[in-house]
N, C-alpha and C positions, 0 to 999 in steps of 0.2 A: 409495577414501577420499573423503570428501565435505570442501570447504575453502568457508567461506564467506568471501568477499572483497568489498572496494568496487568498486562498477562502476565498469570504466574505457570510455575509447572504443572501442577495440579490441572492446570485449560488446556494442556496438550490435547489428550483427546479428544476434545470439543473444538480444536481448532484444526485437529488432522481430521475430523468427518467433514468439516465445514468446506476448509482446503480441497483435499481428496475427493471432492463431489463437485467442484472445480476442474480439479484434474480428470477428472473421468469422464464428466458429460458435460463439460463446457468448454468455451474458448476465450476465457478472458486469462487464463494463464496456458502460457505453450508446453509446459509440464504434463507429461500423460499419466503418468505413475502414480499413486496415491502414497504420500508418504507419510510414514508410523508415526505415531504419538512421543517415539522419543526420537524421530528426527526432527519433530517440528519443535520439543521442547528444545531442541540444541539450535533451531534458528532463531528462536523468541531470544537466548539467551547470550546470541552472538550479536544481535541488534541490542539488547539492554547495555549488552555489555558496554559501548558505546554510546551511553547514555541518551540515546534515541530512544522515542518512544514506539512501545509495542503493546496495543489497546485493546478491550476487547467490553461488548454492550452485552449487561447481561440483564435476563426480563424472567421476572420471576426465579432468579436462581440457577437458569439456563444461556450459557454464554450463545449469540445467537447471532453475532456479526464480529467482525478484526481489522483490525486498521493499523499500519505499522510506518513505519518511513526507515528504508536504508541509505545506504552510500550512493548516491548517484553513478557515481564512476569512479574507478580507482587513483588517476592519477592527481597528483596534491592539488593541480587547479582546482579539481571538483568540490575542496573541502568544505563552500559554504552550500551545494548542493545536497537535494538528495529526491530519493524518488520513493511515489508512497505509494500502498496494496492495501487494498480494502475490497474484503469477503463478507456475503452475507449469506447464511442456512436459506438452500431452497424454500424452507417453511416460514420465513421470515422478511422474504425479499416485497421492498414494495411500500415498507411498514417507516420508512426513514431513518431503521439503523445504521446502514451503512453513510448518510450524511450524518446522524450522531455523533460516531467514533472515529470519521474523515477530518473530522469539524476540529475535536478534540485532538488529534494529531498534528495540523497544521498549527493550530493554538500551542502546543507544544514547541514544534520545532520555531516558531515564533518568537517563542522565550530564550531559546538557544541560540537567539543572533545569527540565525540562517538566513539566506538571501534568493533560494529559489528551489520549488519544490518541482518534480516530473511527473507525468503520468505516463506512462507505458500502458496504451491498453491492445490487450490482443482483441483484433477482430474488429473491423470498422463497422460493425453489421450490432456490434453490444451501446446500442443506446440508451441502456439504463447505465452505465458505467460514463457513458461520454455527458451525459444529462446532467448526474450526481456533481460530475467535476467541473461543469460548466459554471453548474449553480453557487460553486464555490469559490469562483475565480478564476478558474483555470482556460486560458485560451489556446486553441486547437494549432499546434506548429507547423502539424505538415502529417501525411498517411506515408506509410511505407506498406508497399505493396508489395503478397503473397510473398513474405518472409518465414512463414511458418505451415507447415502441414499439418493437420491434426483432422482425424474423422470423416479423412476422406474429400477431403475440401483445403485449398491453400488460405493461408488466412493473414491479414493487415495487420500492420499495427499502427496507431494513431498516438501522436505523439500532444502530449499537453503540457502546457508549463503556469507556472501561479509564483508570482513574486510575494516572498516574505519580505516583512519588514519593511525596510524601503528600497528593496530588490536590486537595480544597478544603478539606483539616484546618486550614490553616495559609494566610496568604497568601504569593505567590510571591518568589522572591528578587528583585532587581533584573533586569531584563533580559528575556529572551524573546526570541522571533526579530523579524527586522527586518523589517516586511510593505511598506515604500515598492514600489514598483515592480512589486509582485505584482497 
């Protein structure tokens, strides 16, 4: 049975192997470095902190995909923005965890009276990433070319967007996320 839950700290290291096997041998994040279990517990915990959600599908007891949404961008306009990352365990890719816990993330920021989600995907070349986000609404804005180098090859990013709520029908309610500090 698959259970999607909020990541706690205890899923640090299950979300730094997940992450970190991203980082190393992929290019859906431009991040090379694999970072520790208690860095990642410290960005789970800077996105909750913000009452964004930060998710994680777990199957059998084994947390096996992540799905989060941050700040789009920092300056106040962005506040009913934000942009979402969603990882899945090489051993589990394929399986439709990663649309599970995307699923339940926009469903989230849905509730919070947001009005436009991003996708940043490294690598025009990652069509399970562009597929996943297609599937969900998300329409393709525009590539940006060879922005990033990683593994010996330059690499795209392809930009997506997926209106929440009623996106720019209407202007937003009062409020938005709180971007000081970010």
């Amino acid at each position: 049975m698959t259970l999607v839950r909020a990541a706690t700290p205890q899923d640090a290291g299950a979300l730094a192997a997940i992450y970190g096997h991203a980082c190393l041998h992929g290019f859906g994040t431009f991040e090379e470095a694999a970072p520790t279990p208690e860095e990642m517990a410290g960005r789970m915990a800077a996105i909750q902190a913000r009452g964004l959600p930060y998710l994680v599908a777990e199957v059998e007891g084994e947390v096996l995909a992540m799905a989060y949404a941050g700040p789009f961008r920092p300056r106040a306009a962005y506040r009913y923005s934000v942009e979402d990352s969603v990882y899945v365990s090489p051993r589990a890719q394929g399986q439709g965890l990663g649309r599970l816990v995307l699923s339940a993330v926009i469903d989230h920021c849905e509730g919070m009276a947001l009005r436009q989600m991003m996708a940043v995907i490294g690598d025009s070349e990652n069509l399970g990433s562009i597929r996943l986000h297609e599937s969900l609404g998300f329409v393709r804005q525009g590539v940006m070319r060879s922005v990033g180098y990683k593994h010996g090859r330059w690499l795209d990013i392809v930009m997506m967007q997926r209106p929440l709520n009623s996106g720019d029908a209407s202007p937003p309610d009062a409020g938005g996320l709180q971007l000081s500090g970010f």
